[in-house]
Backbone as ProteinMPNN parsed JSONL, in Angstrom:
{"seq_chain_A": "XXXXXXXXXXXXXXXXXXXXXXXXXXXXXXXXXXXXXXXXXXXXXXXXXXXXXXXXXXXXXXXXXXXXXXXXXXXXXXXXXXXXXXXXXXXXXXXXXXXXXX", "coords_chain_A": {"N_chain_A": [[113.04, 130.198, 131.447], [110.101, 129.492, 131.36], [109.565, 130.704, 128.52], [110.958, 128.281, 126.696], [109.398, 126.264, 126.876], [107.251, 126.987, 125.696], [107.85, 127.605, 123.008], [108.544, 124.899, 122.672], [105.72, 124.051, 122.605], [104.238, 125.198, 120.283], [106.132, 123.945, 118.198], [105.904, 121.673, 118.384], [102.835, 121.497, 117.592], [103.3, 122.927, 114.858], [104.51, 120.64, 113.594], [102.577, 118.642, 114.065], [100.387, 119.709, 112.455], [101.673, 119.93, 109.971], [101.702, 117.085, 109.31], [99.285, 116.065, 109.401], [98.572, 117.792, 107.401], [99.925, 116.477, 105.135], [99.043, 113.667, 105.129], [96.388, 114.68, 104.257], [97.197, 115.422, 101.425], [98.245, 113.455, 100.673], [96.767, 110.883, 100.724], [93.859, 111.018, 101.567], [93.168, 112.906, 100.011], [93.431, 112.152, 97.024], [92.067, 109.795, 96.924], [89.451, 110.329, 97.337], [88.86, 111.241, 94.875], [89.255, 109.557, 93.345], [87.272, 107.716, 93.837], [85.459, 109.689, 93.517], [85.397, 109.628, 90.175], [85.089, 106.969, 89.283], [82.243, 106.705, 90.724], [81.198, 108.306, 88.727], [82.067, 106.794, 86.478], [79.706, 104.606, 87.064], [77.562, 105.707, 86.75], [77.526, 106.213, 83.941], [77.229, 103.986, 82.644], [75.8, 102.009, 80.478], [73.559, 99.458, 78.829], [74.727, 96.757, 77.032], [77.089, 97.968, 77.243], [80.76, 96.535, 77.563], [82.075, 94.81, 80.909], [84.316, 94.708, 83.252], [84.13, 92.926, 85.978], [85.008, 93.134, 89.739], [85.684, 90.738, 90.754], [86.675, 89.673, 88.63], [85.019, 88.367, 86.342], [83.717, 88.942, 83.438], [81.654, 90.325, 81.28], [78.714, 91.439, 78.971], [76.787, 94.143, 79.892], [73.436, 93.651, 80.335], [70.976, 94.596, 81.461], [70.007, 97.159, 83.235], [69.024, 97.739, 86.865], [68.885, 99.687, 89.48], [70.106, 99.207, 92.367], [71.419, 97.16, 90.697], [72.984, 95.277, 88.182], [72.431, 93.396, 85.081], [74.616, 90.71, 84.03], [76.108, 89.235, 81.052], [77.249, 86.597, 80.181], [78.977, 84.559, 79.129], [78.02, 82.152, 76.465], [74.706, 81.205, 77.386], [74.898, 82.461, 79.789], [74.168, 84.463, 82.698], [74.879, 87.039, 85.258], [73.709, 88.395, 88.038], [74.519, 91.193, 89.364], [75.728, 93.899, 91.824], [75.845, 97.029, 91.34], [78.461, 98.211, 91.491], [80.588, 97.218, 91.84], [81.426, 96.613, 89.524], [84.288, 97.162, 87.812], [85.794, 98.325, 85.294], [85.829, 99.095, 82.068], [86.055, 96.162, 79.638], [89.357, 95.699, 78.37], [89.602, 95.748, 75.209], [87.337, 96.519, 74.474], [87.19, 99.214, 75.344], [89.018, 100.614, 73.479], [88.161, 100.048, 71.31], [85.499, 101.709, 71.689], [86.628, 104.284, 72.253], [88.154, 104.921, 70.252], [85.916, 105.372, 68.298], [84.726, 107.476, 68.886], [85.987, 109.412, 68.392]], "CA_chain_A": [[112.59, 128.833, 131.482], [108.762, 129.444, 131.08], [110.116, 130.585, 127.476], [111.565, 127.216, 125.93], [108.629, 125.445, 127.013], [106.091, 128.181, 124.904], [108.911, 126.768, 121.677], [108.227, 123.324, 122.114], [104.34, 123.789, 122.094], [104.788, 125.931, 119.015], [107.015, 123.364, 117.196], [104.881, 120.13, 117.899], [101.591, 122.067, 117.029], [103.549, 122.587, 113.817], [105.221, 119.125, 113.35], [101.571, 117.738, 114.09], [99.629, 120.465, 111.258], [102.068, 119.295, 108.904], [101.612, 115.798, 109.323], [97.728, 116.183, 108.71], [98.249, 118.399, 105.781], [100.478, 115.666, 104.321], [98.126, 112.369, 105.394], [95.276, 115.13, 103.639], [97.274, 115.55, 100.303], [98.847, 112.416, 99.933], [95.763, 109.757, 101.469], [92.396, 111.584, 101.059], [92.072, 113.664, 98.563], [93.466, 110.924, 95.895], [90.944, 108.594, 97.303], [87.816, 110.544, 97.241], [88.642, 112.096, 93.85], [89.542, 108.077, 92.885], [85.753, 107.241, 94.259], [84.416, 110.174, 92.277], [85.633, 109.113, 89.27], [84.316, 105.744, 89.796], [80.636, 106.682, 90.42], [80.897, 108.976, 87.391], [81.818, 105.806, 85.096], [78.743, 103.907, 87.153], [76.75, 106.397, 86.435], [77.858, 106.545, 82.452], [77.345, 102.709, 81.882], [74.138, 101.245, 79.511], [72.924, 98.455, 77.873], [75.599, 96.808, 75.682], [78.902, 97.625, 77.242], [81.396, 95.252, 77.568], [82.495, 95.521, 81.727], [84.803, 93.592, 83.705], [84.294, 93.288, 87.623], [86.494, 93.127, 90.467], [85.936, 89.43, 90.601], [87.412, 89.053, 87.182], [84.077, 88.364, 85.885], [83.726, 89.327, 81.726], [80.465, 90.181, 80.828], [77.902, 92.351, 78.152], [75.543, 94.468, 80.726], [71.711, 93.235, 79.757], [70.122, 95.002, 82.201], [70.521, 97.78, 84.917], [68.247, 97.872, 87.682], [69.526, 99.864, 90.233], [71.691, 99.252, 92.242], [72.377, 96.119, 90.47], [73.257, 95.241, 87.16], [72.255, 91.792, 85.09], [75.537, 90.735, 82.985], [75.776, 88.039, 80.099], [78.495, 86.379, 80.252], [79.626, 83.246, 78.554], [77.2, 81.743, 76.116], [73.398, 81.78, 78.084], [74.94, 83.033, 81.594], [73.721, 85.531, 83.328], [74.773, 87.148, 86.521], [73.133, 89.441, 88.52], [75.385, 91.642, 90.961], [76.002, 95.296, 92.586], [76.443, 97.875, 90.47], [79.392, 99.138, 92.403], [81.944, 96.058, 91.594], [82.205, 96.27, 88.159], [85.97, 98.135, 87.661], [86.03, 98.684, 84.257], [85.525, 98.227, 80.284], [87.135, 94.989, 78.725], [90.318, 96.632, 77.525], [89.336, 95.901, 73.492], [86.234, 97.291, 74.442], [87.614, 100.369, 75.961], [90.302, 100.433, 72.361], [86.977, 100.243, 70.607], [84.931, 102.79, 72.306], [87.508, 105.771, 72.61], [88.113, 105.179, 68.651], [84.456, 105.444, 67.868], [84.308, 108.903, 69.569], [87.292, 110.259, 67.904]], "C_chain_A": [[111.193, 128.645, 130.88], [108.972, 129.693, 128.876], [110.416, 129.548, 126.146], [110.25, 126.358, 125.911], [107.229, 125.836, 125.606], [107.241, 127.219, 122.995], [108.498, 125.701, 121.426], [107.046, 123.254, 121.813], [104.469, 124.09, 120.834], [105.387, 124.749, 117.659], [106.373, 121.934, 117.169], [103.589, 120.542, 117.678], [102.066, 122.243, 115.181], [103.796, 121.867, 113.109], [103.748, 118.27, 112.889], [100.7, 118.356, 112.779], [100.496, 120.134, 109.857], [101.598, 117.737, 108.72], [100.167, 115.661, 108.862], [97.581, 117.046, 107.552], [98.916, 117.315, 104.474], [99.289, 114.33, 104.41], [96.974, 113.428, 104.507], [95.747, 114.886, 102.036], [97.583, 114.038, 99.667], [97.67, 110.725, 100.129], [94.375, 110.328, 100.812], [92.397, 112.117, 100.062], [92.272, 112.131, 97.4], [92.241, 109.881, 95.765], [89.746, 108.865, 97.062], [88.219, 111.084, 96.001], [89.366, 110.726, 92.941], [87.576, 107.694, 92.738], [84.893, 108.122, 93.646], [83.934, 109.782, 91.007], [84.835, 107.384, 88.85], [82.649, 105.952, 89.553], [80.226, 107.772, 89.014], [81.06, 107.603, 86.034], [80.238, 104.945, 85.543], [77.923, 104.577, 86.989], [76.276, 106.444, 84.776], [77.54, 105.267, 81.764], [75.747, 102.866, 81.357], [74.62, 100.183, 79.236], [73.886, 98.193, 76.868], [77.391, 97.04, 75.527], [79.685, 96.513, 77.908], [82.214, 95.853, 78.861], [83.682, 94.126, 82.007], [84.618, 93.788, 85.262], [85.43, 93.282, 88.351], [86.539, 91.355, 90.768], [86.659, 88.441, 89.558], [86.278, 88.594, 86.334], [83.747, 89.189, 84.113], [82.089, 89.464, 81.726], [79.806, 91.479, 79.766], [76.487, 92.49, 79.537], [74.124, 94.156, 79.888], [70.959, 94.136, 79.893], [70.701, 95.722, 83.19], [68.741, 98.482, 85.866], [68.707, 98.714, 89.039], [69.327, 99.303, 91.796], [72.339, 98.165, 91.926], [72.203, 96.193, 88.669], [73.369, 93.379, 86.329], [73.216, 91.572, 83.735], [75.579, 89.387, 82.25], [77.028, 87.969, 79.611], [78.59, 85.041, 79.087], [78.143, 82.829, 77.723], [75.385, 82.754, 76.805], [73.479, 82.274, 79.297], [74.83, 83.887, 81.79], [73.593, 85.865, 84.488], [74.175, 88.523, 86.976], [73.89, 90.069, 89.605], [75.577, 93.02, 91.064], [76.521, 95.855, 91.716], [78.167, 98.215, 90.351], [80.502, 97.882, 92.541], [82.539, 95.147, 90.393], [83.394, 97.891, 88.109], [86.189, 99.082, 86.598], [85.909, 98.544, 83.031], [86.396, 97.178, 80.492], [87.861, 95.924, 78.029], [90.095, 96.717, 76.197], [88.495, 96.965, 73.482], [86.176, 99.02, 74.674], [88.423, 101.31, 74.558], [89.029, 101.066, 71.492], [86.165, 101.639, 70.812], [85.799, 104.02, 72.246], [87.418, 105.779, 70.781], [86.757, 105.361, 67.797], [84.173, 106.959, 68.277], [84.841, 109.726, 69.179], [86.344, 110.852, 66.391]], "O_chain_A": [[111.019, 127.791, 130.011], [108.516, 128.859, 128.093], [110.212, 129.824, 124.964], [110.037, 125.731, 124.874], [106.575, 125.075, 124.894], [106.87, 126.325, 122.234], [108.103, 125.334, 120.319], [106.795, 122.538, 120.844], [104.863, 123.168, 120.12], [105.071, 124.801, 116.47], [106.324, 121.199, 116.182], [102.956, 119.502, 117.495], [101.327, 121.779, 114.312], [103.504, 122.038, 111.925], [103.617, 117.548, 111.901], [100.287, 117.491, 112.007], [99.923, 120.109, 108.767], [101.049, 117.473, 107.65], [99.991, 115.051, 107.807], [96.59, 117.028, 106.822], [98.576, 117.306, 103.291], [98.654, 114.219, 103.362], [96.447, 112.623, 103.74], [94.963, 114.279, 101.307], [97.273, 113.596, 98.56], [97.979, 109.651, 99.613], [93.972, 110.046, 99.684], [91.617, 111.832, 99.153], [91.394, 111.317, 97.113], [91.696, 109.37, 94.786], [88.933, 108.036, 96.656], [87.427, 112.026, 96.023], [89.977, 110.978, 91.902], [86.904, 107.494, 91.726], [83.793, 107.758, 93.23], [82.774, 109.609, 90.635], [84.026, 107.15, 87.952], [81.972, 105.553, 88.606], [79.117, 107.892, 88.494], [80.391, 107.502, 85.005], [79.536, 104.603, 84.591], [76.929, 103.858, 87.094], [75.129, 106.632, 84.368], [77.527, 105.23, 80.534], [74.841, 103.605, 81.744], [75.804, 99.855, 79.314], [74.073, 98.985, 75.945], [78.303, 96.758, 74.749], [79.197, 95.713, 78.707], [82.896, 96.866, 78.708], [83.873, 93.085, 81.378], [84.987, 94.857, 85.747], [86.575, 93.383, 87.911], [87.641, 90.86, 91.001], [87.019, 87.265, 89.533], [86.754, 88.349, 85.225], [83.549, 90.399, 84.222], [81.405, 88.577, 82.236], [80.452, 92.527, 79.785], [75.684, 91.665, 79.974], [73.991, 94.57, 78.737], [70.286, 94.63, 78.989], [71.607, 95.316, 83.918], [67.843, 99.266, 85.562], [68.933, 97.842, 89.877], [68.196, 99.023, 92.193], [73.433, 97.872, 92.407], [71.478, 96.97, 88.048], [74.049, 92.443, 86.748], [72.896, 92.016, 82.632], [75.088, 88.418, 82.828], [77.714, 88.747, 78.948], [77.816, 85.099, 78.132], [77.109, 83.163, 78.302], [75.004, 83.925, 76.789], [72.477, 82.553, 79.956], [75.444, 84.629, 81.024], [72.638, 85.437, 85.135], [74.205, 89.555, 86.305], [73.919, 89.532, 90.712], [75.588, 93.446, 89.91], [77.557, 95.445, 91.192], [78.852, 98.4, 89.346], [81.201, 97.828, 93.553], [83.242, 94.162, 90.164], [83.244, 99.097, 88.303], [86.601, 100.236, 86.717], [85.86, 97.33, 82.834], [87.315, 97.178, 81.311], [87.388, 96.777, 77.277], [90.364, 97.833, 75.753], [88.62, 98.013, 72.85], [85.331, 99.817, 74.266], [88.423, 102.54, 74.598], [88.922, 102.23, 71.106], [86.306, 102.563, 70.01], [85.035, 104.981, 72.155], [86.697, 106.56, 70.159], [86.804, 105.479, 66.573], [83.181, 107.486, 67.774], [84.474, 110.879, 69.403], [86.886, 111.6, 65.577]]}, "name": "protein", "num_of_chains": 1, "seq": "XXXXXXXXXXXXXXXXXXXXXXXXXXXXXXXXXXXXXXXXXXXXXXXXXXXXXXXXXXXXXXXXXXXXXXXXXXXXXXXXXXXXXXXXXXXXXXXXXXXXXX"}
């Protein structure tokens, strides 16, 4: 009797170490090696590239001050906002840029 009981610990200690090795491979790592990636492009930006935020926001960076960034948008507009919520090049810009490097 004492026996079966020693099994079941055994088999939900394993059930449960799987379950956290899966929530590790398939949740975290992606995420922090998503968020690396990330502060490696905010790290890589200057003066002159063409970003887009997560607001949908279009703009040519002016100015980086850290941790913000002053973008020129439309005509004379100019916004000033958090480094850390611009996403990505303007796709042309991105078209542009990779073919310039080649």
């Amino acid at each position: 009797m004492h026996g079966s009981g020693t099994g079941f610990l055994i088999t939900n200690l394993l059930f449960f170490a799987i379950f956290i090795a899966l929530f590790y491979f398939l949740l975290i790592r992606p995420e922090r090696k998503r968020r690396q990636e990330h502060q490696r492009f905010l790290e890589n930006l200057k003066v002159g590239d063409k970003v887009i935020t997560s607001a949908g926001i279009v703009g040519t960076i002016e100015k980086i001050e850290d941790p913000y960034v002053v973008l020129k948008c439309e005509g004379t507009t100019k916004c000033k906002m958090l480094k850390e919520y611009i996403v990505g090049y303007q796709p042309e810009y991105e078209v542009k840029k990779s073919s310039e490097e080649k």
